[in-house]
Phi, psi and omega in degrees: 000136190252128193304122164313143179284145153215158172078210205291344182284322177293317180292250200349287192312303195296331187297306158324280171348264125031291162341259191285017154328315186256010148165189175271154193209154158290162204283302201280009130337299220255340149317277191281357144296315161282010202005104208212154141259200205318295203284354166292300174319280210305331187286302178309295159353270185293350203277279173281024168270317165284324184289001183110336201283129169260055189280145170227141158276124203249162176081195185209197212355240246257331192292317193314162171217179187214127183234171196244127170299141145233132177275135185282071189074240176253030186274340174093209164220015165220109209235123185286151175243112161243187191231113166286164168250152174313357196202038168031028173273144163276127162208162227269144182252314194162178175236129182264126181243133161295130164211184220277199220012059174072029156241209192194164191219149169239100139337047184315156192278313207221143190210131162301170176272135167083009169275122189325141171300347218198129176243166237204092170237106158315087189111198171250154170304199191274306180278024189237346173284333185266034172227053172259129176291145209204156161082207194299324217260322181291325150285017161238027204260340168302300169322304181276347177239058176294338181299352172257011188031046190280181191285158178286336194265120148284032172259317173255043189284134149254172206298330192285351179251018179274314187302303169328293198292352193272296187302351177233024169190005188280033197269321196237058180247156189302176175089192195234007170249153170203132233224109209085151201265332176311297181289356140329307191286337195268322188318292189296329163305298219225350208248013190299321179266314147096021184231142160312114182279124181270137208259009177181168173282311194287039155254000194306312178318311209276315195303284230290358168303312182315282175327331200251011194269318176312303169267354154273010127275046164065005158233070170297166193259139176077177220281171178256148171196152185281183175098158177293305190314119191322141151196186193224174151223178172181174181231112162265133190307100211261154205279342171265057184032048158246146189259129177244095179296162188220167181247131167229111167318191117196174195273171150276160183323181241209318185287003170236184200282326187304313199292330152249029165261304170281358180261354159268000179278293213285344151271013179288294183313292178322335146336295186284304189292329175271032192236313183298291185319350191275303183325346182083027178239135195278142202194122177344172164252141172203178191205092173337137176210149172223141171179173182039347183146332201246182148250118202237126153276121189237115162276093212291124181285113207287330180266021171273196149173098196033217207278352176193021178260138210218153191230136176269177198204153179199144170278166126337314187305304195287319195280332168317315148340311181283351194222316165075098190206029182317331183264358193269165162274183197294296191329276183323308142347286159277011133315297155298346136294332192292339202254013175222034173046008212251323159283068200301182199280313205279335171291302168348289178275354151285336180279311142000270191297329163312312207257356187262336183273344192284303169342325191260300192305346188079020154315101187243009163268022187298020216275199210245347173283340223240004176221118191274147162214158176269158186218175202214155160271165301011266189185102160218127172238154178206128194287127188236151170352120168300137164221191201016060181278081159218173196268089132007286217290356159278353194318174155293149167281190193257029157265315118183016165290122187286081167343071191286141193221154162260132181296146240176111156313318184329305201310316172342333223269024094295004180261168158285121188292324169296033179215014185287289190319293179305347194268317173296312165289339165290345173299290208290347195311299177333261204296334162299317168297356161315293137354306229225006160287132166309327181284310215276164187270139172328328143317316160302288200312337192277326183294300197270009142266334214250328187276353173277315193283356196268339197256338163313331210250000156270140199229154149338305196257024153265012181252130197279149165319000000 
């Protein structure tokens, strides 16, 4: 039976306690702040663990470190991490623990030789941040799961109210991770396809008006994904019966001005992107759809694989975290993974050439969402298919007024120029095939001439200082 602490032994516990509150620390840290030694710590420890204290230890001899638990709501502090595979089996990723003054630690399942047992995160790690809900579809995820009672504003989401949704309604978020046995469970049940199956391609016309009436009333069909720009998600039945999820854009109806300014962007983006692709550059698969009034662009998803098979993925947004660089461009960005090995040379310099063609084309929407990577533990990134391409800077303002805007050398003033020459032709390739589409409007095409003639006339030494 074990004696309870008292007298100075108690203080020494709250004081230990009192500690780790504000984060996890090593043994000769927590030594020489209480002033105590090895072997007193070690006594003291084990003291308050019996008295009730939820201290856990991570790592083992000299590595180790001591966190205090915090339950992340009724989720506890310790939450399983899994992985889908490419042939849509789950299997164990690791265990995620809460612990108190914010940070959290990750248990890996599988490890390299000589890699640490245990990771340290101020905060959620990269692949868990960038699966907080964000843009049009993600601000409707309060709404739709009221039974957690998160805040309606995903602005005021703290990480712990990030943690609730994933583990518990997180089964179809982008990537290839999923967190918690609940959402494992919604995943094995119901979520293997997690979309609505649109049943053949030419029914696309007649479904995504339906769909896309749904999700501006706030119950769209299929997964949250980010960005402003209306979308869906859905899987479709491909004519050799393979099922392909998809991201699907759409315009406002076509009959006002705003409304065909935007169905001339997403055919735009489509454009760019089968413009990269001719090119030997990696770029979504996409596809043009019309139907009810609008116009939808449907984008084949990198983090799919044929009917429950699945890949990962990370934004910018989610690796800022390791660096904290929000304000930088995409270059300067991969520049710093690239100078920490985590990026290879041939990625690098895609990112170059992506942000010098997003540049000329007037892609003023370069932000940190719009650019992907597939990743590995530690932190290995490999660069996945350029999306969201298109010349931005013509969008409507957000009063639903159609702008006349100008092409600008400025937009230059932040890319790498040693990509200028590739970046250009491929540039004009984009707006001539613009020019020369049927879908797009006369009005439009006068826009994508006028943006030709501006970057025809740049040369090296015409470029302001």
């Amino acid at each position: 039976m074990n004696t309870p602490p008292r007298g100075k032994s108690l203080e020494q516990i709250d004081a230990l306690v009192r500690l780790l509150r504000a984060g996890p620390d090593n043994a000769a840290s927590i030594c020489a702040r209480l002033g105590i030694s090895q072997p007193t710590f070690s006594r003291l420890k084990e003291r308050a663990i019996a008295s009730g204290a939820r201290i856990v230890t991570l790592g083992a001899l000299k590595s180790s470190r001591y966190g205090l638990a915090r339950d992340a709501h009724e989720l506890g502090h310790r939450i399983p991490v899994y992985r889908v595979s490419a042939d849509g089996l789950p299997a164990p990723f690791g265990e995620f623990i809460t612990l108190a003054g914010d940070w959290n630690a990750f248990i890996p399942t599988y490890r390299e030789a000589g890699e640490a047992s245990y990771e340290l995160h101020e905060g959620l790690p990269f692949w868990l941040a960038d699966l907080r809900p964000q843009g049009y579809l993600g601000r409707m995820v309060p709404r739709q799961h009221e039974d957690l009672a998160l805040p309606r504003d995903i602005n005021d989401w703290s990480d712990d109210h990030t943690l609730m949704y994933l583990a518990r309604r997180g089964e179809n978020v982008f990537g290839d991770v999923i967190i918690g046995n609940e959402a494992l469970s919604r995943y094995v049940t119901h979520g293997r396809r997690g979309e609505n199956l649109v049943p053949n391609e030419d029914a696309r016309a007649a479904l995504y008006p339906a769909y896309a009436d749904r999700a501006n009333a706030g119950d769209p069909p299929g997964s949250s994904a980010g960005g402003e720009q209306p979308k869906f998600t859905a899987a479709v039945l491909r004519a050799d019966m393979s099922v392909c999820h998809v991201l699907v854009k759409f315009s406002p109806p076509t009959d006002s001005p705003a409304g065909q300014r935007w169905a001339d962007l997403l055919i735009c983006e489509h454009l760019a992107l089968e413009t990269l692709r001719a090119e030997g550059r990696a770029a979504s698969k996409s596809h043009i759809v019309a139907g009810g009034g609008r116009v939808f662009l449907e984008v084949e998803r990198f983090d799919r694989i044929g009917s429950a098979g699945r890949a990962p993925m990370v934004s910018f947004a989610g690796i800022d975290t390791l660096f904290g660089a929000l304000d930088r461009p995409w270059s300067d960005r991969a520049q710093m993974l690239f100078d920490r090995g985590a990026l290879p040379q041939r990625d690098l310099d895609n990112v170059r050439f992506i942000e010098v063609f997003g540049a000329l084309i007037g892609n003023t929407d370069r932000h940190s969402g719009n650019l992907s990577f597939a990743w590995a533990r530690p932190a290995k990134f490999s660069l996945l298919p350029a999306y969201d391409t298109l010349p931005m800077m013509y969008r409507p303002s957000q009063q639903g007024e159609v702008v006349p805007r100008t092409f600008s050398p400025r937009m230059l003033d932040r890319v790498d120029m040693r990509f200028f020459d590739d970046g250009l032709r491929v540039a004009r390739l984009f707006w001539r095939a613009a020019i020369g589409n049927a879908m797009i409007s006369d009005g439009f095409k006068q826009v994508a001439a006028n943006h030709l003639a501006s970057i025809e006339a740049l040369r090296p030494g015409f470029l302001p200082a």
